[in-house]
C-alpha positions in Angstrom: -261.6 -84.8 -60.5 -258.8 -83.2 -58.5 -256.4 -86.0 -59.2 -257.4 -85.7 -62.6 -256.6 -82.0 -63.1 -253.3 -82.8 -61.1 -252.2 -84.9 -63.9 -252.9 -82.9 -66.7 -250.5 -79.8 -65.0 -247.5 -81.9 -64.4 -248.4 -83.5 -67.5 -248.7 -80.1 -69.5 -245.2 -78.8 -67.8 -243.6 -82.0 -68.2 -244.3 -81.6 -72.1 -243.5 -78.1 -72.3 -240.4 -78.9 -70.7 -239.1 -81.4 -72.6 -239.9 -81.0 -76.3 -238.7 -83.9 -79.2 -238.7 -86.2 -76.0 -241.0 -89.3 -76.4 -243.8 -90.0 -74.0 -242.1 -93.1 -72.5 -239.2 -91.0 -71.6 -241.1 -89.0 -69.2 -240.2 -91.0 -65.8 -243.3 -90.2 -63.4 -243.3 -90.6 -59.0 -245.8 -88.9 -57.1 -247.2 -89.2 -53.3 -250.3 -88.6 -51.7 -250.8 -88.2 -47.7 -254.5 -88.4 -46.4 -254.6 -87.1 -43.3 -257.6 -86.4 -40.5 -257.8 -84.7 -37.0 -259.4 -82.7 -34.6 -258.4 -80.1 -31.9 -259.1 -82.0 -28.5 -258.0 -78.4 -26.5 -257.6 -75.1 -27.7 -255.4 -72.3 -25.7 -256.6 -68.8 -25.4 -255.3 -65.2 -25.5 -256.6 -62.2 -23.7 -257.9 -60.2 -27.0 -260.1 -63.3 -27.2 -258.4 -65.8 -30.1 -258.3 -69.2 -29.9 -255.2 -70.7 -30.7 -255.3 -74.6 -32.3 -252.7 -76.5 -33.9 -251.8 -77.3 -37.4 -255.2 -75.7 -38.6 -257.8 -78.3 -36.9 -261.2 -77.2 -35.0 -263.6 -79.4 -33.2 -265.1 -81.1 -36.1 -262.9 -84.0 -37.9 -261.4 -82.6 -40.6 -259.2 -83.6 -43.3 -258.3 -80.4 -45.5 -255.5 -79.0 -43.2 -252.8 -81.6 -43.9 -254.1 -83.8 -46.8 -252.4 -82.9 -50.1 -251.6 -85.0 -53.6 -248.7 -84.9 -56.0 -247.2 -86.1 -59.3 -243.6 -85.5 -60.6 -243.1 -85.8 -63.8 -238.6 -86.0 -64.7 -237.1 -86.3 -68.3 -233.4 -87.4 -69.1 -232.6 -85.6 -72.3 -229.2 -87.3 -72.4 -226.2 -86.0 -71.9 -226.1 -84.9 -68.2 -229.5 -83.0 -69.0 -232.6 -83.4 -67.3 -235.8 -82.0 -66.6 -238.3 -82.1 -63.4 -241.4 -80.3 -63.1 -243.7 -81.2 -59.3 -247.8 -80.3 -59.4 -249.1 -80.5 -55.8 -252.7 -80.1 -54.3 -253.3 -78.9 -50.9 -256.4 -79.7 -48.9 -255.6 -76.5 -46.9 -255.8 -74.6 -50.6 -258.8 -76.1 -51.4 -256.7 -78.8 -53.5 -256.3 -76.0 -55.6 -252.8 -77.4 -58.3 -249.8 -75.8 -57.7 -246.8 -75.9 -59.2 -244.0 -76.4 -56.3 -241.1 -77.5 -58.6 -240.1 -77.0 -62.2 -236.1 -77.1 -62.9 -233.2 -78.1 -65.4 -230.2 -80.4 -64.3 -227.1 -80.6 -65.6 -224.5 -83.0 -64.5 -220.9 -81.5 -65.3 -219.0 -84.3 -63.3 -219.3 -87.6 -61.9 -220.5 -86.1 -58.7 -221.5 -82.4 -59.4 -224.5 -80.7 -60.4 -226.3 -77.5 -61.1 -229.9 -77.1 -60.8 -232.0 -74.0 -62.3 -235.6 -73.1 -61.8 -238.0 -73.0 -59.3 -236.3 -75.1 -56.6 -236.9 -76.2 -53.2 -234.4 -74.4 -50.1 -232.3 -77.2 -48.3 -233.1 -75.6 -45.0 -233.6 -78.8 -43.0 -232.8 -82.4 -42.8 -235.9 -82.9 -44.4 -236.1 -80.4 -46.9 -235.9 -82.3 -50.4 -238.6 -84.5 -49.3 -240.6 -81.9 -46.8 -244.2 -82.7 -48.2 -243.6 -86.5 -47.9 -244.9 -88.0 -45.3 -243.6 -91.3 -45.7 -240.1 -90.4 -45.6 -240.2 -89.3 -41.6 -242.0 -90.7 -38.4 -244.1 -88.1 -38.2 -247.2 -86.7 -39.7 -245.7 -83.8 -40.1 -242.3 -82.6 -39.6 -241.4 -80.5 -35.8 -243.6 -77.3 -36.2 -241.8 -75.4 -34.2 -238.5 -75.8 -36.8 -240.2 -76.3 -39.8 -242.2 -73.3 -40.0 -240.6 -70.7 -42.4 -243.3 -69.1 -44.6 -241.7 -70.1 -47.7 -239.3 -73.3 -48.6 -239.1 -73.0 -52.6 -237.0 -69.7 -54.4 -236.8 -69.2 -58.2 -232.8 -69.4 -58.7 -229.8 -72.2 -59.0 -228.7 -74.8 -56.9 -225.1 -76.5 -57.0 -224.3 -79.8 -55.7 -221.3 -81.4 -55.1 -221.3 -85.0 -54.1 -217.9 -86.9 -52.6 -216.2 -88.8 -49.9 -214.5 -88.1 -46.7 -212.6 -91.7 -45.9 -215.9 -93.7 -44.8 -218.0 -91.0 -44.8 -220.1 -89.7 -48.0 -220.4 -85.7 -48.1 -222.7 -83.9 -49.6 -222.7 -79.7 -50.5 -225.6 -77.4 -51.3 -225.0 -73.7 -52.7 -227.5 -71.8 -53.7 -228.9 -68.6 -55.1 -231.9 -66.9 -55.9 -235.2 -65.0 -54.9 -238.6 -65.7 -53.2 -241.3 -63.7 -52.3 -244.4 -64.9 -50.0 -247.1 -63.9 -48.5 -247.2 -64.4 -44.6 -248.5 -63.3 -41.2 -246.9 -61.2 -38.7 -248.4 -60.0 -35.8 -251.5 -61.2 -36.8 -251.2 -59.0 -40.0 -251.2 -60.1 -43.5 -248.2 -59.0 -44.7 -246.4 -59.6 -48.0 -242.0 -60.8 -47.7 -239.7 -60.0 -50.7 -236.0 -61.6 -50.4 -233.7 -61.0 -52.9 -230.0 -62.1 -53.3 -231.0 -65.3 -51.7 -227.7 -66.9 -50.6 -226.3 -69.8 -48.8 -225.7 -73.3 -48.4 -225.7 -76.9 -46.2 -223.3 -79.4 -45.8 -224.1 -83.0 -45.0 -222.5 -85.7 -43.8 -223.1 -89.2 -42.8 -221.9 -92.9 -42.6 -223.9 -96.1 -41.7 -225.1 -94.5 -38.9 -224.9 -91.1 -38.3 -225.9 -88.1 -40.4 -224.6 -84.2 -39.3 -225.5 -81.4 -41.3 -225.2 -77.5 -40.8 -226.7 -74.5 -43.2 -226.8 -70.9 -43.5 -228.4 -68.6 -46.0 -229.0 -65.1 -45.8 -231.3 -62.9 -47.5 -231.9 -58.8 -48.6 -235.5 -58.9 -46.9 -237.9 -56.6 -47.4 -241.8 -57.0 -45.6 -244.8 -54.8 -45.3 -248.1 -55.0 -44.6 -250.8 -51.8 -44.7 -250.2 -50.8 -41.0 -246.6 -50.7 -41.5 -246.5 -49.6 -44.1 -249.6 -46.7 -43.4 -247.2 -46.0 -40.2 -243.8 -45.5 -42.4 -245.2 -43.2 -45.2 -247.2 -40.7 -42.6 -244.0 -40.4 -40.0 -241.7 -39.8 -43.1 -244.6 -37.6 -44.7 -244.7 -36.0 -41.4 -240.9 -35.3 -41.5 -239.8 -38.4 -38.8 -237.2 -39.8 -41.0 -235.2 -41.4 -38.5 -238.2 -43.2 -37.0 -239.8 -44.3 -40.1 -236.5 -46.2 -40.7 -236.9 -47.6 -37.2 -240.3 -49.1 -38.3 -239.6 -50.1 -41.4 -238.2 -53.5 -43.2 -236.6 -52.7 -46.7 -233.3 -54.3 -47.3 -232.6 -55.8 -44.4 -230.6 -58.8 -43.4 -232.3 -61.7 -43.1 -230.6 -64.4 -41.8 -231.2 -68.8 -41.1 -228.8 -70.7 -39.3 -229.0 -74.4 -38.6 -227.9 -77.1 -37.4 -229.2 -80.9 -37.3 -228.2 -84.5 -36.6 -229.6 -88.0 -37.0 -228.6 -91.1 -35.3 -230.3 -94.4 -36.8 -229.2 -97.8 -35.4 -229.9 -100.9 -33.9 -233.8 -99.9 -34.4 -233.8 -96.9 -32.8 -233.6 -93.5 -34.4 -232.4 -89.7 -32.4 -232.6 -87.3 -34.5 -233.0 -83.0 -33.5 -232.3 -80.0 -34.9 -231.9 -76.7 -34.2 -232.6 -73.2 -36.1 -232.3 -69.2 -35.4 -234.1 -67.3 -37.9 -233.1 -62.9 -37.4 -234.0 -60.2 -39.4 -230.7 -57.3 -38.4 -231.9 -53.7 -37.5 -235.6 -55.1 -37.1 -238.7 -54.9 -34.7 -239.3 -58.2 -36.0 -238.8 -61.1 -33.0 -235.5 -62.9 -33.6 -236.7 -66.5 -33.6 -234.5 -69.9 -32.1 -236.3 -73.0 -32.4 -234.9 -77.5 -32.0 -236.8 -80.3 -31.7 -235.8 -83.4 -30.1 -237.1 -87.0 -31.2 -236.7 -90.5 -30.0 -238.2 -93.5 -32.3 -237.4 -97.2 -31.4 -239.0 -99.8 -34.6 -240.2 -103.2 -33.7 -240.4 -104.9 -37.2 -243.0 -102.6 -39.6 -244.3 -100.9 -36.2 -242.6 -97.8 -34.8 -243.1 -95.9 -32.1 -241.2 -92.2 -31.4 -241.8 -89.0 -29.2 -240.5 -85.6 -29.9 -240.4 -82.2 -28.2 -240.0 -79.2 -29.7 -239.8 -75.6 -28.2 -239.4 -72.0 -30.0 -238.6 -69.1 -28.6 -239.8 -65.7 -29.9 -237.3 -62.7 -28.8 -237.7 -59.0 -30.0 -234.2 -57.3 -30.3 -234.7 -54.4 -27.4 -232.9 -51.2 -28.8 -233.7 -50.9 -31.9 -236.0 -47.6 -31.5 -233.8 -45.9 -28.7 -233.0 -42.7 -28.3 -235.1 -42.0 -31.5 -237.9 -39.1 -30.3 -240.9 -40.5 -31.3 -243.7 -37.5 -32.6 -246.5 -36.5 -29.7 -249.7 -34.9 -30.2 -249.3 -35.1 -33.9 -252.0 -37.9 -34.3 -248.9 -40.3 -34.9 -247.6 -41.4 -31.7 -251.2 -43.7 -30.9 -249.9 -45.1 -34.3 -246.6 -45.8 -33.3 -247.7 -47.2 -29.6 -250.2 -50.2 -31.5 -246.9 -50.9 -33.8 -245.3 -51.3 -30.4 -247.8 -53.1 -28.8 -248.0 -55.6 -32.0 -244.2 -56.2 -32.2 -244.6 -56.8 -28.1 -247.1 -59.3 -28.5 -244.4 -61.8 -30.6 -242.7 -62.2 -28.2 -243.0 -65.5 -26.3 -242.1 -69.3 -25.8 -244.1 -72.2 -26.9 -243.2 -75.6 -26.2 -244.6 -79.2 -27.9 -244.8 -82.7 -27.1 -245.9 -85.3 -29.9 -246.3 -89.1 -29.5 -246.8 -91.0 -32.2 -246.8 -94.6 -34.1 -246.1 -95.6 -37.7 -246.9 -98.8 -38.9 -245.8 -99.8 -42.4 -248.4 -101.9 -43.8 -247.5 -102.1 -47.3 -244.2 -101.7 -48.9 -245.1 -98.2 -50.2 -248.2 -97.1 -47.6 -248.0 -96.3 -43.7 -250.3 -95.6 -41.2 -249.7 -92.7 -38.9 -251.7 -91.5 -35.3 -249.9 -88.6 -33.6 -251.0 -86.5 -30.4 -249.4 -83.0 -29.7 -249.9 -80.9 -27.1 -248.4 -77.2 -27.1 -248.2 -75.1 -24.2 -247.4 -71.3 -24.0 -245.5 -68.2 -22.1 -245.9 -65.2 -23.8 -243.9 -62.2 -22.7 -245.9 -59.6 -24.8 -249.2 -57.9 -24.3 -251.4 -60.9 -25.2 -250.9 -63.6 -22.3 -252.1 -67.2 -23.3 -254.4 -69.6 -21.0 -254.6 -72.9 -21.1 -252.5 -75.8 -23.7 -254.0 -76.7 -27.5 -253.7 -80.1 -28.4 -254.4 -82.1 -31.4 -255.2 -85.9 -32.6 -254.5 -86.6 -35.8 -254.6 -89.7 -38.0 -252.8 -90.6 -41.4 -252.1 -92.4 -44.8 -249.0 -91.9 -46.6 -248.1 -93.2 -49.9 -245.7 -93.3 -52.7 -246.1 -93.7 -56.1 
């Protein structure tokens, strides 16, 4: 039934996409990742929440990571083209989405513009994040790949060439996104406009390198903060609502990333630092680290993976906070909130692929995360997960 309904939204975009085009035009791919696990250790914090990874509890379970696709891509001729992507998530229910719908136009042997709802090239593995047959892993580094959003409504250049033996390949991009995502343990709602940026990759037999940056106007609020900001400025506290708030404020990504895939063995890391400027928000520096050696269709990799939460001290000083005006508790639990984001958690996953079919794998990772939190909330004990997977493409 889900598959079905899958099918009929890409199908339904793909036609109202690409109107006067015949049905055997319509060029369709899709993938499809079944994936199962269970928590084997959860750590604790001292308010009393569990923390487990990637979603999993102590019953088997295959909603977190499971998910379904079909891609549906038109060439009208002429340098034009159309894609439209329909995804189902077992962690929403396998409710259909639609992650990608966007118009290509090829204005050179080696350029292109893109325009539409797009995927972000943050990452090494950006154009092909949901796929799980395109890396080792179940799922790509955590600990990197963990922004709250990775598609924007905007327009995408690309500009494909050569640099002696080495192919080059540029990204620029600009547009908007807005997501919903959790801060502090609040639900809070992220608004970035003039999305800007780009990444530039390049690689010979061997050896891939890649850097991007993008930066963002970011505006995010949830009802504390924002309860906080309009009873200090209501209260005549400015200067301190300012100091809570985040309207219009630089957001930035930085990365970096390499891959190294020879002989049979495959190194491959990256590295990101994610900042919001004049923010209580924690700036954030994450890498990951992974070793693979393949024997024929079997491969077997480890990876570790650390992130590093650090609020920017400062921000509030030498701004007098209100007393005994029924605001300042207010103020302390943002405080206390912001605090308790601070922190380090590191990750270790082993793992094996083995390739038995031409388009199928099989997957079994185990992680195991461990914490230091410098905030109010200390953390006891490691969470760990086994998981198990299928991934396939169509």
């Amino acid at each position: 039934m889900k598959k079905a309904l899958l099918a009929t939204a890409v199908a339904s975009m793909a036609t109202a996409l690409a109107v006067n085009v015949n049905a055997a035009d319509i060029r369709w791919n899709g993938f499809a990742s079944i994936t199962g696990g269970i928590s084997t250790s959860e750590a604790e914090r001292d308010d009393g929440q569990e923390l487990r990874l990637y979603g999993y509890d102590d019953d088997f379970n295959f909603r977190p990571e499971s998910k379904l696709a079909l891609q549906a891509s038109s060439n009208l001729g002429n340098g034009l083209s159309v894609t439209a992507q329909a995804i189902a998530r077992g962690s929403d229910d396998f409710n259909v989405e639609m992650e990608w719908a966007f118009v290509s136009y090829d204005f050179g042997e080696s350029s292109r513009i893109n325009v539409g709802k797009l995927r972000i090239p943050f990452y090494q593995y950006s154009d092909f994040l949901d796929v799980g047959y395109a890396y080792p892993w179940i799922r790509p580094p955590e600990s990197v790949y963990d922004l709250f959003f990775s598609t924007m409504e905007g327009a995408n250049l690309q500009f494909n060439g050569a640099m002696g033996s080495w192919d080059s390949g540029l990204q620029l991009v600009m547009g908007r996104t807005a997501n919903e995502l959790i801060i502090s343990g609040l639900e809070s709602n992220a608004d970035l406009r003039n999305l800007v940026g780009g990444a530039w990759t390049i690689n010979n037999d061997w050896l891939t390198l890649r850097a991007a940056y993008f930066q963002a106007d970011t505006t995010i609020g949830n009802t504390s903060l924002d309860f906080l900001e309009t009873n200090l400025a209501g209260a005549g506290f400015a200067s301190q609502a300012d100091a809570f708030a985040v309207r219009d404020d630089k957001g930035s990504f930085v990365g970096l990333g390499f891959k190294v895939d020879k002989a049979g063995w495959l190194f491959a890391g990256e590295a990101t630092q994610i900042k919001v400027a004049d923010s209580f928000i924690a700036d954030q520096d994450s890498a990951y680290l992974t070793i693979g050696k393949t024997f024929n269709d079997l491969m077997f990799h480890v990876t570790y993976e650390i992130q590093e939460d650090t609020r920017v001290e400062g921000i509030t000083d030498g701004i007098p906070f209100p007393t005994n005006t029924g605001l300042d508790l207010l103020v302390g639990g943002a405080e206390a909130a912001a605090d308790s984001s601070e922190g380090t958690n590191d990750t270790v996953t082993v793992g094996m692929r083995y390739n038995f079919h031409p388009s199928a794998s099989f997957k079994i990772d185990y992680s195991i995360r461990s914490y230091d939190t410098d905030g109010g909330n200390e953390v006891d004990g490691d969470a760990s997960t086994l998981r198990f997977s299928i991934d396939s493409v169509f």
